[in-house]
VEXPA-98835 format. One record per residue (C-alpha): x, y, z. Coordinates in Angstrom, 1 decimal. Example, Ala and Ser with C-alpha at 12.3 -4.5 7.8 and 13.67 -1.06 7.14 Angstrom:
REM VEXPA-98835
@px 12.3 | py -4.5 | pz 7.8
@px 13.7 | py -1.1 | pz 7.1
//
This chain:
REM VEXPA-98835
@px 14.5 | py -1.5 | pz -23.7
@px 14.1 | py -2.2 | pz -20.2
@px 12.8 | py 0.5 | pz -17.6
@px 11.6 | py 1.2 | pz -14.1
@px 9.4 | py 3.4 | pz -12.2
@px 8.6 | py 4.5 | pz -8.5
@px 4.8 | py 4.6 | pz -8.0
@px 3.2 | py 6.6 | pz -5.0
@px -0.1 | py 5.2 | pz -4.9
@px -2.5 | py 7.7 | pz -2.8
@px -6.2 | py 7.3 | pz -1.4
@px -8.1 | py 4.6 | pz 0.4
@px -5.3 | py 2.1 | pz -1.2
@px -5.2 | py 0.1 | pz 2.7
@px -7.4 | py -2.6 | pz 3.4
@px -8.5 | py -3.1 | pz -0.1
@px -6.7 | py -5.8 | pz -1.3
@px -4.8 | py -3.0 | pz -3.2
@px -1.2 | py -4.8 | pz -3.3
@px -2.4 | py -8.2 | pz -4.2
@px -4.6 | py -6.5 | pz -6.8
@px -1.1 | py -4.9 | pz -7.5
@px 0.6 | py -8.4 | pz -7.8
@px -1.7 | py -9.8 | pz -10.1
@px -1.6 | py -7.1 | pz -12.3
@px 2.2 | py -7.3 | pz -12.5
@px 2.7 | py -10.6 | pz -12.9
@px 0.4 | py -11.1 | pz -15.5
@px 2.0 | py -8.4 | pz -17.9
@px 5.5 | py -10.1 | pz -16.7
@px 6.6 | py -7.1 | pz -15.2
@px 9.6 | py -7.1 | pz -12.1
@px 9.2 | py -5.4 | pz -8.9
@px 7.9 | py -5.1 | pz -5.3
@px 4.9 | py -3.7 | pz -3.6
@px 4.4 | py -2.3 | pz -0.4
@px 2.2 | py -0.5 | pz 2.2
@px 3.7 | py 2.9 | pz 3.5
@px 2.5 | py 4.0 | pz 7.4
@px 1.3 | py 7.4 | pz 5.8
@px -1.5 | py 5.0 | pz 4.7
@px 0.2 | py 5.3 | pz 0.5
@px 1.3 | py 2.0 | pz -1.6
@px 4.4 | py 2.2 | pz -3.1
@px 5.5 | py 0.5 | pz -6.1
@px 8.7 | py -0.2 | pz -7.3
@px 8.0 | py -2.2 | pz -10.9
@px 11.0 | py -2.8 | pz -13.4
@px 10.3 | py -4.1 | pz -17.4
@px 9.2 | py -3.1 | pz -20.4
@px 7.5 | py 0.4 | pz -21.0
@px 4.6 | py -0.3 | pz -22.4
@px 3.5 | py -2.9 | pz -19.7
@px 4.3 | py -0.7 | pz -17.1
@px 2.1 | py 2.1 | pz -18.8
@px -0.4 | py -0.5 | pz -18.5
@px 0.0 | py -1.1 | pz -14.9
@px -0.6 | py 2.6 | pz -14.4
@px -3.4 | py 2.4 | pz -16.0
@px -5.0 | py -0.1 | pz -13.8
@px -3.5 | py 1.5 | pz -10.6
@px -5.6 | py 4.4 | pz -11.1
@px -8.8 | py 2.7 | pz -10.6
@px -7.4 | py 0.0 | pz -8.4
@px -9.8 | py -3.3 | pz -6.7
@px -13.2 | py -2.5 | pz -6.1
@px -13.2 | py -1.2 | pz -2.8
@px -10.1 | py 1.2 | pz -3.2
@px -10.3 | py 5.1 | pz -3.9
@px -7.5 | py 6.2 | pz -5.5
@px -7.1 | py 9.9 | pz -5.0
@px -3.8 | py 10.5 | pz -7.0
@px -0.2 | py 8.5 | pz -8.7
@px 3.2 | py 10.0 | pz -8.6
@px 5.1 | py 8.4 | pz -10.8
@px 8.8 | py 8.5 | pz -11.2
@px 10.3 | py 7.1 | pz -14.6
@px 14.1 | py 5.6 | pz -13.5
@px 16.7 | py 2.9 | pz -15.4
@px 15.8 | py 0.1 | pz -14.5
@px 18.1 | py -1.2 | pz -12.0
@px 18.4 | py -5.2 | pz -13.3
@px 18.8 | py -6.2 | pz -9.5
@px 14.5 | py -6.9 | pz -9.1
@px 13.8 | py -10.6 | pz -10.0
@px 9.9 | py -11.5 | pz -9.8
@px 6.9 | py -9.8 | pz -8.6
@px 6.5 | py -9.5 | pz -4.1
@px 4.6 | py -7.9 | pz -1.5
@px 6.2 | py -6.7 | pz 1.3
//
C-alpha cells in the first residue's frame, strides 16, 4: 500500500548538494516526489511510495552527503496523494 510523507529536513542541509543527494536516493528506491530548498535555510521533501522505501529514505536523510549536518527530521506520514509522478528538485 502506497503512502506519502512531508519531510522537514533541518541543519546545514544548503550548499551541500543535500537535494541532489536527496534525488539519488529517491530514485534509486523508485520512490515519487519533489525536493526543495526552503528560505529558512530547511529542505523539504515531499516523497510518495511504498513504506518501507520511504523508511529507508529517512534513514539516509538523517546523515545526509558528506558535507551536510543534519540537526533534526520532522516527518509527517500522509495518503499518498497519486498526483506525484517521478522524482524533481525544485
Amino acid at each position: 500500500m502506497e503512502i506519502g510523507a512531508h519531510i522537514i529536513v533541518k541543519g546545514l542541509v544548503q550548499g551541500v548538494g543535500f537535494r541532489y543527494f536527496v534525488y539519488r536516493k529517491a530514485t534509486a528506491l523508485g520512490l515519487r516526489g519533489v525536493v526543495r530548498n526552503l528560505i529558512n535555510g530547511d529542505v523539504e521533501v515531499e516523497v510518495e511510495g511504498e513504506r518501507s522505501p520511504i523508511e529507508e529514505l529517512i534513514k539516509d536523510l538523517k546523515i545526509g552527503p558528506r558535507a551536510a549536518i543534519v540537526n533534526d527530521l520532522r516527518i509527517e506520514w500522509r495518503n499518498s496523494s497519486g498526483t506525484l509522478n517521478g522524482f524533481t528538485i525544485e
